[in-house]
Backbone as CSV, one residue per row, in Angstrom:
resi,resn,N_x,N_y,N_z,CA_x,CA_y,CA_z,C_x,C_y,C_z
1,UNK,-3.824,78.013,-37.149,-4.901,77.194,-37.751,-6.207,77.505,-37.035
2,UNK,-7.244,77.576,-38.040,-8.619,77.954,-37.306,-9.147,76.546,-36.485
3,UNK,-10.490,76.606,-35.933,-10.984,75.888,-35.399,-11.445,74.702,-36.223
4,UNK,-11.429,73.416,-35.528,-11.345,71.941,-36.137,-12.503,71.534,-37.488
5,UNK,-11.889,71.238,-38.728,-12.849,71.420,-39.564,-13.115,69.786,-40.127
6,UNK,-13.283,69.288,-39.483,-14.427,67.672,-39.654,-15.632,68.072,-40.109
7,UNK,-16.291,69.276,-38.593,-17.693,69.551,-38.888,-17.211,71.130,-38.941
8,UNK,-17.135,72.028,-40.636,-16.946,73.478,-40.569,-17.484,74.166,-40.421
9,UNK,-16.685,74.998,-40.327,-17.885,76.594,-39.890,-19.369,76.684,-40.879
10,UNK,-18.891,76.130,-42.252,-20.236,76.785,-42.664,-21.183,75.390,-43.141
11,UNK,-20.748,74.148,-42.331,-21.857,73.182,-42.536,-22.394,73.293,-41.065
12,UNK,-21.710,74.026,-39.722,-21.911,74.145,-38.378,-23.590,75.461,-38.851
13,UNK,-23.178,76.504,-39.961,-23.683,77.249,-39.918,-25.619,76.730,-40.263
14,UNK,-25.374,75.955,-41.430,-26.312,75.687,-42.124,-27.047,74.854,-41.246
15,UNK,-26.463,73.488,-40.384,-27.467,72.902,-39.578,-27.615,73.671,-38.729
16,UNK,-27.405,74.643,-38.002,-27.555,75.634,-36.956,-29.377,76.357,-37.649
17,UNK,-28.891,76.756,-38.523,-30.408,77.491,-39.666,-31.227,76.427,-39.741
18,UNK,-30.862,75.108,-40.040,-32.296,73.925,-40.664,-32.664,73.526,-39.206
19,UNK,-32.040,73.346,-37.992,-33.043,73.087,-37.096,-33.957,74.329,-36.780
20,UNK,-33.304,75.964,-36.713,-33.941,76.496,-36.857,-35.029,76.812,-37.435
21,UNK,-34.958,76.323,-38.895,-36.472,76.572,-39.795,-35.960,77.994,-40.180
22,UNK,-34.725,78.560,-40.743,-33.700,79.915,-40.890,-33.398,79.377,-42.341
23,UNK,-33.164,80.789,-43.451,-32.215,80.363,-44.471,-30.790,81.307,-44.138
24,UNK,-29.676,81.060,-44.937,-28.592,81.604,-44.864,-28.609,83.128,-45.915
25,UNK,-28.000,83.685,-45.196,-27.752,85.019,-45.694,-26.113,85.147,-45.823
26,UNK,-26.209,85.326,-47.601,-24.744,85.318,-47.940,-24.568,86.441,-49.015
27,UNK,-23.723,87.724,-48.107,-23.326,88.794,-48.721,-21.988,88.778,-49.521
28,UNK,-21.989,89.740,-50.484,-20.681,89.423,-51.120,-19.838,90.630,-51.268
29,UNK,-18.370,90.627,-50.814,-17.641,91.813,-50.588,-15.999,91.624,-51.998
30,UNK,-16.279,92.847,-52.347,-14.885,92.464,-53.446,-14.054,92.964,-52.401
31,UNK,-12.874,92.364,-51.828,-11.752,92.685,-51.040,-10.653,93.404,-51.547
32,UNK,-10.495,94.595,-50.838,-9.486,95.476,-50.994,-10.989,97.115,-51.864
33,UNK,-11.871,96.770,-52.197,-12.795,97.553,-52.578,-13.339,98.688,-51.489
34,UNK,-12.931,99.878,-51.497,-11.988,100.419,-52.157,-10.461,100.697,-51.398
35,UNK,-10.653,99.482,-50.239,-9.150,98.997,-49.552,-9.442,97.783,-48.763
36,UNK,-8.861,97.455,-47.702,-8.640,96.290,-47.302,-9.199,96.473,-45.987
37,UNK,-8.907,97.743,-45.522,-9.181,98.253,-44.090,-10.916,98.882,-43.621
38,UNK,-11.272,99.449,-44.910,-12.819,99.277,-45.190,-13.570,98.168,-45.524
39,UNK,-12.629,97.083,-46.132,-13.718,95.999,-46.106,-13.411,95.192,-45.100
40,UNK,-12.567,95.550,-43.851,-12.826,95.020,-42.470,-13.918,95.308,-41.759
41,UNK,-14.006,96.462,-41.875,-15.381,97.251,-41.268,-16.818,96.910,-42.062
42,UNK,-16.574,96.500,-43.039,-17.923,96.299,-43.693,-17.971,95.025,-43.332
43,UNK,-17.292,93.834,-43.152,-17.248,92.653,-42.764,-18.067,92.289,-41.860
44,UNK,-17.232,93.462,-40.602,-18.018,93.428,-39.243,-19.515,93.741,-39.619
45,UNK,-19.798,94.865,-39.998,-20.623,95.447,-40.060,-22.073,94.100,-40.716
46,UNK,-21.626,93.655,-41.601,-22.314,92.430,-42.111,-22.881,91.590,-41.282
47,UNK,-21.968,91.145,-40.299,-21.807,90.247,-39.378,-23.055,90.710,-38.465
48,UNK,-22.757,92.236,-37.872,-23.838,92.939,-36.963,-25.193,92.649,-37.224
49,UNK,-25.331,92.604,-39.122,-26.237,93.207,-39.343,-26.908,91.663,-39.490
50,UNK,-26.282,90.572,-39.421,-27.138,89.364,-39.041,-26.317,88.310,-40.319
51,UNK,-25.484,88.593,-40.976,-25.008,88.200,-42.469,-24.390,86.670,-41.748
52,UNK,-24.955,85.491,-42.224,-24.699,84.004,-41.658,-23.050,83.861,-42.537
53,UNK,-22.395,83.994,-43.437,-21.406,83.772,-43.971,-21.480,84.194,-45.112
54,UNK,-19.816,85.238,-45.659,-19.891,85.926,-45.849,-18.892,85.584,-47.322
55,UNK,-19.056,86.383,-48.494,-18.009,85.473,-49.828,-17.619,86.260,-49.704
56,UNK,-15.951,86.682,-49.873,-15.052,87.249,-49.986,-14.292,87.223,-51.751
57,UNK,-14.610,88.186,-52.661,-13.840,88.654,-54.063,-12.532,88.660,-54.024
58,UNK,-11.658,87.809,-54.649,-10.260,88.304,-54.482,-10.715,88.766,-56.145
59,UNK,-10.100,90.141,-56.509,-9.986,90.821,-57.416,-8.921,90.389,-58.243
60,UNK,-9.268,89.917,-59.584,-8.755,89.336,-60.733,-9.168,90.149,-61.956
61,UNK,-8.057,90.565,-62.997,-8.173,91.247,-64.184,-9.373,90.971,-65.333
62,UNK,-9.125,89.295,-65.254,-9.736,88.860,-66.076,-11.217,88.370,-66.042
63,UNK,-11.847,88.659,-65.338,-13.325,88.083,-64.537,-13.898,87.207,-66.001
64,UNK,-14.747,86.021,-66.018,-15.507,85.337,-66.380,-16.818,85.142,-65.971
65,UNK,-17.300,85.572,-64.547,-18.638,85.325,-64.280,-19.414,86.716,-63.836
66,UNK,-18.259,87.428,-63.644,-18.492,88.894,-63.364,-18.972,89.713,-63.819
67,UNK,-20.028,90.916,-63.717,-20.904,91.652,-64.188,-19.729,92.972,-64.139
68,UNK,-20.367,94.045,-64.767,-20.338,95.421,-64.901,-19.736,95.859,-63.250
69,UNK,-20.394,95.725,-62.611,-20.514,96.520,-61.458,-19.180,95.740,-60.271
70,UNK,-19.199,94.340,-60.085,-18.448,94.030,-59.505,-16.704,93.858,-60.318
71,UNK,-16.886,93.643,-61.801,-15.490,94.112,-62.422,-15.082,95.278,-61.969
72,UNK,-16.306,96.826,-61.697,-15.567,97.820,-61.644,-15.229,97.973,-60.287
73,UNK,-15.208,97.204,-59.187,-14.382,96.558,-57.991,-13.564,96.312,-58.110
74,UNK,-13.851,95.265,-58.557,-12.172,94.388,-58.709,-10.760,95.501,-59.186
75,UNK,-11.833,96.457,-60.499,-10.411,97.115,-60.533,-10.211,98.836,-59.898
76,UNK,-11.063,99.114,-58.909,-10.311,99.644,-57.776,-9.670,98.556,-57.010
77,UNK,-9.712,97.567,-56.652,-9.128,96.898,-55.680,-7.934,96.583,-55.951
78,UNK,-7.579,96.634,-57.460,-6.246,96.022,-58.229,-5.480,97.363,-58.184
79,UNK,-6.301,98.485,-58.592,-6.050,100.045,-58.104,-4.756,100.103,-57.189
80,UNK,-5.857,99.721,-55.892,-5.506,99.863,-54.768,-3.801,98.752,-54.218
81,UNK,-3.624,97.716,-55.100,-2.487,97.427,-54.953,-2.648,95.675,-54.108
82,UNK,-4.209,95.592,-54.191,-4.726,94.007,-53.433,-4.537,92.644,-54.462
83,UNK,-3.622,91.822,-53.907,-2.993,90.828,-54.023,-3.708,89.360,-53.596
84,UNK,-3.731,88.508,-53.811,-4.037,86.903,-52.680,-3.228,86.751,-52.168
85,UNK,-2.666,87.255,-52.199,-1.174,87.028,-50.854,-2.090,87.972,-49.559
86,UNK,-2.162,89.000,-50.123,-2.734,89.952,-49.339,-3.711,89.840,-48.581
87,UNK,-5.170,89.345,-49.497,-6.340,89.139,-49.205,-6.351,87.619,-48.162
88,UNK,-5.408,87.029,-48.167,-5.186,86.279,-47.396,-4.286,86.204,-46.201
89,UNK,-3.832,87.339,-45.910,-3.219,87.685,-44.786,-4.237,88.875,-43.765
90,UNK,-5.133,89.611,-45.006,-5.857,90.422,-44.494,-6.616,89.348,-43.512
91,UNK,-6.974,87.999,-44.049,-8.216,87.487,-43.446,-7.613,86.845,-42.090
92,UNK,-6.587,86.637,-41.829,-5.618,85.984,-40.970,-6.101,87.381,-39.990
93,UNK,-5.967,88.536,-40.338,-5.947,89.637,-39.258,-7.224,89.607,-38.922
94,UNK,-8.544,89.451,-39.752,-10.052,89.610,-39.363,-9.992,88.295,-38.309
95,UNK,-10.032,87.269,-38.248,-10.356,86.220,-37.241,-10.043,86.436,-35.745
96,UNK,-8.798,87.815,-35.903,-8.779,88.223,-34.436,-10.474,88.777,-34.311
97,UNK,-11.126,89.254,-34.877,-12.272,90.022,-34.904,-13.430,89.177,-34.847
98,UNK,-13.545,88.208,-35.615,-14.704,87.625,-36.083,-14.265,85.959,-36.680
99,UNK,-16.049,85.422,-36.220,-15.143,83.679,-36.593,-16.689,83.650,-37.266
100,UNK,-17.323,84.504,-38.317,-17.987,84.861,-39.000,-17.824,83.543,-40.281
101,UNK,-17.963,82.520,-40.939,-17.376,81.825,-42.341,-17.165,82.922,-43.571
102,UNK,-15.846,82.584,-43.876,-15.458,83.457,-45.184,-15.275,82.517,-46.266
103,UNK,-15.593,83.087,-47.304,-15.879,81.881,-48.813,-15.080,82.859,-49.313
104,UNK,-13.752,82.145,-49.910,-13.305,82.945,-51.416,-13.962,82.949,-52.308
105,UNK,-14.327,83.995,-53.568,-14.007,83.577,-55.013,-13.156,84.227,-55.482
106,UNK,-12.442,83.375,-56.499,-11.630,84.101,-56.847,-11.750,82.648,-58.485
107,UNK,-10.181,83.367,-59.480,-10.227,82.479,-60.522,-8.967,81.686,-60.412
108,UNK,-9.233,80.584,-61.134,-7.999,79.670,-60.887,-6.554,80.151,-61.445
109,UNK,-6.325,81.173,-62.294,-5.165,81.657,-62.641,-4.472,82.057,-61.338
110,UNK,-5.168,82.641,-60.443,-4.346,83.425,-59.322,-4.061,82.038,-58.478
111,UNK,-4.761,80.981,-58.057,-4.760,80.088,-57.529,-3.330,78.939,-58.219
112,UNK,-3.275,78.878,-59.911,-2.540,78.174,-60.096,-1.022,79.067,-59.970
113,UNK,-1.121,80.323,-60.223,0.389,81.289,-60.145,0.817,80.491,-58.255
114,UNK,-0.360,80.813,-57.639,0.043,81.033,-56.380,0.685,79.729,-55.781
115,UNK,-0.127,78.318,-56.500,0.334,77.112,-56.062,-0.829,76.279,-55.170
116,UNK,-1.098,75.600,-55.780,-2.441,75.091,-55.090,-2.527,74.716,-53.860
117,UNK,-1.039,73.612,-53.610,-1.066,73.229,-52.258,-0.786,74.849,-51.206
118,UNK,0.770,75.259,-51.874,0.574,76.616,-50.619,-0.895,77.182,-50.579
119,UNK,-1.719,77.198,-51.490,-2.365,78.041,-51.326,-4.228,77.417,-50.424
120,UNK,-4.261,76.364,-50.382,-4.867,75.661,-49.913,-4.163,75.652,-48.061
121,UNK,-3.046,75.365,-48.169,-2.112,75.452,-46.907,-2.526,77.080,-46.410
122,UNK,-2.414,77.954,-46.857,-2.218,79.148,-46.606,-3.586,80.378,-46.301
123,UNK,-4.265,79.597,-46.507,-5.814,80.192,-46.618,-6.183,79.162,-45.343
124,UNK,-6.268,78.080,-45.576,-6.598,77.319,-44.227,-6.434,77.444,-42.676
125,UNK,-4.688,78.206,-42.716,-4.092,78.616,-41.519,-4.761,79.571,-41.468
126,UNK,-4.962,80.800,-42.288,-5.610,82.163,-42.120,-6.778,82.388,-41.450
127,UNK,-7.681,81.183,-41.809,-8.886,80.946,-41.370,-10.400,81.118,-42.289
128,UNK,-9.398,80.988,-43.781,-10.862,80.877,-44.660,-10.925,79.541,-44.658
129,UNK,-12.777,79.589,-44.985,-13.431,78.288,-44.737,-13.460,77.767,-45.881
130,UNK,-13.469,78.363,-47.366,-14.098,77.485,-48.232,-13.891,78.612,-49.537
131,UNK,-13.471,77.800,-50.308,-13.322,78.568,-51.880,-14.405,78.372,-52.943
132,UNK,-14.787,79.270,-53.806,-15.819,79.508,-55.054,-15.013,79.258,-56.429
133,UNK,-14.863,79.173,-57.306,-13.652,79.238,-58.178,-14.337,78.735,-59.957
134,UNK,-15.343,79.964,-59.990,-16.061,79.581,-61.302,-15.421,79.484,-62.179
135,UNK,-14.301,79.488,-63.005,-13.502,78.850,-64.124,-12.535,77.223,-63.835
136,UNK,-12.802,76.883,-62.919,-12.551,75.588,-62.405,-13.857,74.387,-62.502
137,UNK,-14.149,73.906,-63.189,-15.200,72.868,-63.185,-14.289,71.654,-62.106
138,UNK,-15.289,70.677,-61.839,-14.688,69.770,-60.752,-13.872,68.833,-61.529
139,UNK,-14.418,68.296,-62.642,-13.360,67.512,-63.429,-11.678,67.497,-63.057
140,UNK,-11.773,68.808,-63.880,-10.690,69.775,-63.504,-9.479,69.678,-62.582
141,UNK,-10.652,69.875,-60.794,-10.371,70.155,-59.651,-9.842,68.992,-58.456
142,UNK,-9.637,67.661,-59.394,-8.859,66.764,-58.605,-7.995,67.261,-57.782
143,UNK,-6.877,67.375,-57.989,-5.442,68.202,-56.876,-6.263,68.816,-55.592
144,UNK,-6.844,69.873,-56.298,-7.118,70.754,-55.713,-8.468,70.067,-54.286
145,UNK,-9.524,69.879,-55.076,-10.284,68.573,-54.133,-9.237,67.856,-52.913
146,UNK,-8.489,67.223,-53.438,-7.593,66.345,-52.432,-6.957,66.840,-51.836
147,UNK,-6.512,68.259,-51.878,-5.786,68.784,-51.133,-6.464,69.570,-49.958
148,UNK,-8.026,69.971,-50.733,-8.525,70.891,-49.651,-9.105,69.961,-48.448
149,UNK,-9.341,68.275,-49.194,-10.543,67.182,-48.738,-10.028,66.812,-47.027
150,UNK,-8.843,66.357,-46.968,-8.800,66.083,-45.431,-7.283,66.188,-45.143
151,UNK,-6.771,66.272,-43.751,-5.735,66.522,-43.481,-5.541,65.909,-41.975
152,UNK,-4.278,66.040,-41.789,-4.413,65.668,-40.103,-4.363,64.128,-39.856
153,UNK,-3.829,63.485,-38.983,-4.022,62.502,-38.653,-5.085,61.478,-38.878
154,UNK,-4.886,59.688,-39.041,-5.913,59.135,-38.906,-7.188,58.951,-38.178
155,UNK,-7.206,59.066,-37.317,-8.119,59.089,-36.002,-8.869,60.247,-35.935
156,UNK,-8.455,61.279,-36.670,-8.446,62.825,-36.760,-8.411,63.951,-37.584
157,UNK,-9.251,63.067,-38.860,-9.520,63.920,-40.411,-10.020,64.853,-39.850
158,UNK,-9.672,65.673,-41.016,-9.989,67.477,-41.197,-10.073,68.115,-42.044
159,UNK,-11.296,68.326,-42.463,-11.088,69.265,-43.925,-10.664,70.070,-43.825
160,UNK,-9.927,70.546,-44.809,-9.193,72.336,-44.757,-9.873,73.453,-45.219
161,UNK,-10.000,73.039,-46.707,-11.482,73.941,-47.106,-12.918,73.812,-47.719
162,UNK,-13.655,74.198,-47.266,-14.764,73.616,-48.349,-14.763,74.264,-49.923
163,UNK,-15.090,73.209,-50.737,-15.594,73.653,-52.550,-16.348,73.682,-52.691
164,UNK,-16.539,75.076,-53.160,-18.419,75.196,-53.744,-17.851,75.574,-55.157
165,UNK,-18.849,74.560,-55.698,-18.765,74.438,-57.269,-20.702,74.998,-57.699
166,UNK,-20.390,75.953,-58.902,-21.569,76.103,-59.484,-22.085,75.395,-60.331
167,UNK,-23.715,75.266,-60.337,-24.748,74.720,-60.822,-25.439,75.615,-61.814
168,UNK,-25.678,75.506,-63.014,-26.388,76.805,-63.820,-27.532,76.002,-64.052
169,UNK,-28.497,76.667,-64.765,-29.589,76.667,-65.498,-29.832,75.080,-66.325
170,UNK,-28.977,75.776,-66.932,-28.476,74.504,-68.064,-27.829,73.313,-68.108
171,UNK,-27.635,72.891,-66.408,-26.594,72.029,-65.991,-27.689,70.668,-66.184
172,UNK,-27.491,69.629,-66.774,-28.204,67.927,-67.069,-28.350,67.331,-65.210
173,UNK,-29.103,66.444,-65.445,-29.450,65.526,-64.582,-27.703,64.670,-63.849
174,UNK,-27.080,64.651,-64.809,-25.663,63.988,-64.930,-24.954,64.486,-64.156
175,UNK,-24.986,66.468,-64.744,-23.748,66.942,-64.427,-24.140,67.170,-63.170
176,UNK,-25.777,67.868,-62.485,-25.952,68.315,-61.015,-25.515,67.104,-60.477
177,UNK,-25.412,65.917,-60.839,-25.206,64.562,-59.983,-23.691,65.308,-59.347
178,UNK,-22.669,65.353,-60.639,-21.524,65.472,-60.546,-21.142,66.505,-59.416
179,UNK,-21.538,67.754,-60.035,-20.931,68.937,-59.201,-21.600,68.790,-58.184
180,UNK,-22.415,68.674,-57.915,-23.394,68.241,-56.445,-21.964,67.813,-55.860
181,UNK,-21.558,66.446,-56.207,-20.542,65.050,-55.169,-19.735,66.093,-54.797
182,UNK,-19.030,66.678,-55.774,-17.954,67.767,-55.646,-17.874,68.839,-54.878
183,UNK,-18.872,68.962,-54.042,-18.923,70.420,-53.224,-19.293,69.732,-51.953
184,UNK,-18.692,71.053,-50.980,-18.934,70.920,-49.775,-19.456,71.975,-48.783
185,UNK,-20.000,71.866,-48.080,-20.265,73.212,-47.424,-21.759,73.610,-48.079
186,UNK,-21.688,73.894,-49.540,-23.171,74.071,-49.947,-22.894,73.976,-51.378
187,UNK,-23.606,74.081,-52.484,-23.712,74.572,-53.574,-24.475,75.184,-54.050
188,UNK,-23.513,76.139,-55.148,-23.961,76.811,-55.399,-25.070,76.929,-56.630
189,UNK,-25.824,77.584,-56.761,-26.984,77.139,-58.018,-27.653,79.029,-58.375
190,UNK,-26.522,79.463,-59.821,-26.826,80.312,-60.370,-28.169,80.220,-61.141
191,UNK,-28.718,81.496,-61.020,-30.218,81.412,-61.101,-30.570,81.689,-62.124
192,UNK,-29.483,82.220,-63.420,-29.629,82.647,-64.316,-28.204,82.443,-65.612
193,UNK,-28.322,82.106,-67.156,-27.171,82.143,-67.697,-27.039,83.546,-68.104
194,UNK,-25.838,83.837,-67.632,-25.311,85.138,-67.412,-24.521,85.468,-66.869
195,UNK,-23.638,86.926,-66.800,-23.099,87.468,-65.141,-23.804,87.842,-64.079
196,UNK,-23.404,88.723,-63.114,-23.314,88.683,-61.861,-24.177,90.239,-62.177
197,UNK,-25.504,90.679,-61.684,-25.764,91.860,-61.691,-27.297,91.841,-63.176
198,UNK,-26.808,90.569,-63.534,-28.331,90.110,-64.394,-29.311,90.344,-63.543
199,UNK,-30.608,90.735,-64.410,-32.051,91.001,-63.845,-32.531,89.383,-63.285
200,UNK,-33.058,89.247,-62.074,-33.441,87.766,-61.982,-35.027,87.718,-62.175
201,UNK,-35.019,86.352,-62.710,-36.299,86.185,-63.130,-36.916,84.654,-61.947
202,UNK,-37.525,85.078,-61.356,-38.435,83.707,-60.552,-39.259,83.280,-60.938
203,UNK,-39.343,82.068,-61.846,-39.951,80.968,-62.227,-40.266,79.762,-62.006
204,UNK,-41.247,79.037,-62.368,-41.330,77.477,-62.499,-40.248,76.568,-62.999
205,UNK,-39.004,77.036,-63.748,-38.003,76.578,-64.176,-36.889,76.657,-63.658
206,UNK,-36.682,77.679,-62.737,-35.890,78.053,-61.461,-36.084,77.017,-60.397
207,UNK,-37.681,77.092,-59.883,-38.284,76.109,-59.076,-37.326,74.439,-59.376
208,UNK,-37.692,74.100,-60.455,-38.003,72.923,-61.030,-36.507,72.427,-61.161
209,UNK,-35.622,73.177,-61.512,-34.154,72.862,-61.432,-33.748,72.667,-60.144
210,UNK,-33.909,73.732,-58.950,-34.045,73.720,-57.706,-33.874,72.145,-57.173
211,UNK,-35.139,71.884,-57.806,-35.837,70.264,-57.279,-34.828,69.184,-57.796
212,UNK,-34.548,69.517,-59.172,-32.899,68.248,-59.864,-32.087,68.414,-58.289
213,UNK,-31.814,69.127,-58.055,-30.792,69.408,-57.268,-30.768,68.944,-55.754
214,UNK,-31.608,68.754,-55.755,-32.110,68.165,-54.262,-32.720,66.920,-54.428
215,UNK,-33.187,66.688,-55.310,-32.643,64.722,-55.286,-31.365,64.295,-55.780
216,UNK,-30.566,65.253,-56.146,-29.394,64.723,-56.031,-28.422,64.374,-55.235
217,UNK,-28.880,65.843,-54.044,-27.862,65.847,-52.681,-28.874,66.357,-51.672
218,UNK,-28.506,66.164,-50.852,-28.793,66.713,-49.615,-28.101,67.976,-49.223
219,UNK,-27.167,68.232,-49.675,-26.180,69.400,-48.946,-27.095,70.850,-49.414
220,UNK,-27.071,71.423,-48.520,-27.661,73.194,-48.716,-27.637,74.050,-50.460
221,UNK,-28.260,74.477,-50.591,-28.619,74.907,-51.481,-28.115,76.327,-51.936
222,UNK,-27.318,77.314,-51.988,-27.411,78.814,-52.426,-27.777,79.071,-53.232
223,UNK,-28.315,80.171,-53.661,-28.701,80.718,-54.868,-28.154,82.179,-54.938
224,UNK,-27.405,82.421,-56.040,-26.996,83.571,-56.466,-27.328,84.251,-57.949
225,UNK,-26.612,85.143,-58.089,-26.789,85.740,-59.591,-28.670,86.693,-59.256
226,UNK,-28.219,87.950,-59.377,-29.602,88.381,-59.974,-30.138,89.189,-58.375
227,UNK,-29.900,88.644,-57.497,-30.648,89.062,-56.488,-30.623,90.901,-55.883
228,UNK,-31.601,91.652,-56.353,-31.140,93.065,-56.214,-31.868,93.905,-55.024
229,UNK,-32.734,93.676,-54.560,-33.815,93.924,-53.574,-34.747,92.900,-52.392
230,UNK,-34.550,93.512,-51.825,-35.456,92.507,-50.459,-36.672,91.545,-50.750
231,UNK,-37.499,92.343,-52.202,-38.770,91.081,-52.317,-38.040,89.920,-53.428
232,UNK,-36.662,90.255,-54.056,-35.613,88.772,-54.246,-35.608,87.734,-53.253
233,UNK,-34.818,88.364,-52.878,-34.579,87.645,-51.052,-35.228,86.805,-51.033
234,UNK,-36.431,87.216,-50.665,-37.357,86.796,-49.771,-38.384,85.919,-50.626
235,UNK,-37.737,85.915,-52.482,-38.309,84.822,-52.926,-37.718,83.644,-52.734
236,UNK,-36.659,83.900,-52.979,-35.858,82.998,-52.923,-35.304,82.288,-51.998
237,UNK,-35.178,82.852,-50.613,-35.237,82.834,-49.803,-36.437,81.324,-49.122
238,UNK,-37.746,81.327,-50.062,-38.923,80.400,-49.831,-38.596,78.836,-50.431
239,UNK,-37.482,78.709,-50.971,-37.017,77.180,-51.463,-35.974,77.301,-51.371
240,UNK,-34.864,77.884,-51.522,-33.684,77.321,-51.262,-32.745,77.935,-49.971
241,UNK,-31.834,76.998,-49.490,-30.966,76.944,-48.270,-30.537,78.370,-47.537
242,UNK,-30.193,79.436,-48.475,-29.571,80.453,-48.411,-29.148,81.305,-50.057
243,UNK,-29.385,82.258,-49.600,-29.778,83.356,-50.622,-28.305,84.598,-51.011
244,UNK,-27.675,84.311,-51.841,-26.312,85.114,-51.765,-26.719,86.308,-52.911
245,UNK,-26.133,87.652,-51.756,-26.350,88.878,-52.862,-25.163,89.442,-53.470
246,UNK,-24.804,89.541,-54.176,-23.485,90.281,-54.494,-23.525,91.719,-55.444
247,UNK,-23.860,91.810,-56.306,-23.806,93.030,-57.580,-24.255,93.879,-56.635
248,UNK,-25.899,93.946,-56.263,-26.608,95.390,-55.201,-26.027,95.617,-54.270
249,UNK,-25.481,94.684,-53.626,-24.820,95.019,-52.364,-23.262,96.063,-52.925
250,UNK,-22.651,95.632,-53.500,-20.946,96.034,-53.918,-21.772,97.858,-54.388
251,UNK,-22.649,97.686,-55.343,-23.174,98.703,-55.645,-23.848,99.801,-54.702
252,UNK,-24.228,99.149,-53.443,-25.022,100.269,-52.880,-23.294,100.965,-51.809
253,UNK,-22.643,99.647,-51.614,-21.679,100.332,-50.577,-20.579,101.092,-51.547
254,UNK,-20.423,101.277,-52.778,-19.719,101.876,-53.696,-20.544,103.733,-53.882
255,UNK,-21.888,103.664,-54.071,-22.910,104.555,-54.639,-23.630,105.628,-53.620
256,UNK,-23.669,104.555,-52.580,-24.735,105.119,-51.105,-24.053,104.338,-50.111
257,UNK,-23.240,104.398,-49.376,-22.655,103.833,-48.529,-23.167,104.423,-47.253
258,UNK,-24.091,105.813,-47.105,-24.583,105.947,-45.548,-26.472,104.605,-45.426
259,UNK,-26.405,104.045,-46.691,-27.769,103.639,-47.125,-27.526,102.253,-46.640
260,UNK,-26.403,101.867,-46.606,-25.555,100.271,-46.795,-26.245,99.247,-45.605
261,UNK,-26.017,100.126,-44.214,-26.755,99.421,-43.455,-28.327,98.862,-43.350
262,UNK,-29.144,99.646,-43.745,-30.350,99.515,-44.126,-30.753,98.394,-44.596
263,UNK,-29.977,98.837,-45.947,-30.170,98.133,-47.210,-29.749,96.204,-46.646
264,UNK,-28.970,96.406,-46.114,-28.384,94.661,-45.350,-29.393,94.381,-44.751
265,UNK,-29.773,95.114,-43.376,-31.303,94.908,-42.758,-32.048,94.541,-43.500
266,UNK,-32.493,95.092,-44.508,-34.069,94.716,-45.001,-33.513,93.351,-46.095
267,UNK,-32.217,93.290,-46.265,-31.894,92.279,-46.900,-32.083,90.665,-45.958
268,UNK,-31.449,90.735,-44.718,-32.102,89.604,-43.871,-32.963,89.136,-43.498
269,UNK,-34.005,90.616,-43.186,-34.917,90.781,-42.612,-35.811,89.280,-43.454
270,UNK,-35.695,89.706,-44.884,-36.609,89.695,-46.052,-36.097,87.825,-45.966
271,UNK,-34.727,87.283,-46.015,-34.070,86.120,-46.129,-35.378,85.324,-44.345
């Protein structure tokens, strides 16, 4: 079992950044892409390169929020023979390495085959912090909520994992109330309706949703979807909590992988 999660790694992370006056930098790796043993090294390498917590892809056939570029991950990674059994034993081996926060996403099919409680049980021991799970709305996600919500003795609650549930565009005054309650650790707030690898657009309506969202909760803010270059970042980067890249990143370490490091640098730099 990882270290005591009352206060977790990645709400330890985020007040660590807000006294700082820091946003979070959140890279995104499809696991097992194009093995398991390279995306150890890119992990680290993330980590080096300043990456505050890090989402981890478990590779699924069927993607729903997934773009072009990170589907064609997923299926080298399925290629390659990568499992959630797997991707969750892999991560059991990284914590000898690194106590870096790891966020699954993955989809609830693999989650319900696998068994919610083992699999809540089984990711927890490993030492992931917190699951993504965009075909799961919170409604939904009772069981699953209660199972990840606390554990351990009276005197001595413990969350097991945090839920980050997404926020779109289009989400009402109602529902950010909702999925807001429902997450922990941060939420998430896609910047665009679409997949993963969409052109992002920074607006007054981006802004302005932003703002629903933060009189709703207090908890940290991410923003994903869209982000492809450092002057992204670094917009986005100017209102909300932490800034998650996924499509450019999977793409540059797939395309230009001697470029990869750089490209992370000027990605923090810019956060």
């Amino acid at each position: 079992m990882s270290e005591g999660r009352g206060n977790t790694r990645i709400s330890s992370v985020f007040a660590r950044l807000r006294a700082a006056g820091k946003k979070a930098f959140i890279p995104y790796l499809m696991a097992g892409d194009p093995d398991l043993a390279t995306t150890g090294e890119r992990i680290l390498l993330l980590e080096r390169c300043g990456a505050d917590i890090i989402e981890l892809g478990v590779p699924f056939s069927d993607p729903l929020a997934d773009g072009p570029t990170i589907q064609a991950a997923a299926e080298r990674a399925l290629t390659a023979g990568v499992t959630l059994q797997k991707v969750i034993a892999f991560t059991r081996e990284m914590r000898r390495q690194t106590q870096v926060p790891l966020v699954f996403m993955t989809y609830y099919n693999l989650i319900f085959r696998y068994g919610e409680e083992r699999f809540v049980r089984d990711a927890a021991e490993a030492g992931v912090d917190g699951v993504i799970i965009p075909d799961l709305p919170p409604d939904e996600a009772k069981n699953l909520l209660r199972l990840s919500g606390q554990s351990g003795k009276k005197e001595k609650k413990e969350r097991l994992l945090d839920t980050i549930f997404l926020i779109a565009p289009t989400s009402t005054k109602e529902r950010i109330r909702t999925v807001a309650a429902a997450c922990s650790g941060f939420v998430y707030y896609v910047s665009m309706t679409g997949i993963t690898g969409s052109r992002l657009t920074i607006d007054r309506a981006l802004q302005d949703h932003l703002a629903l969202i933060r009189q709703a909760t207090d908890k940290p803010v991410a923003v994903g979807f869209g982000v492809a270059k450092a002057e992204d970042a670094r917009a986005l980067g100017s209102f909300a909590d932490g800034v998650i890249v996924g499509s450019a990143l999977v793409k540059k370490f797939h395309e230009e992988p001697a470029g990869a490091e750089r490209f992370i640098k000027e990605l923090r730099e810019a956060i």
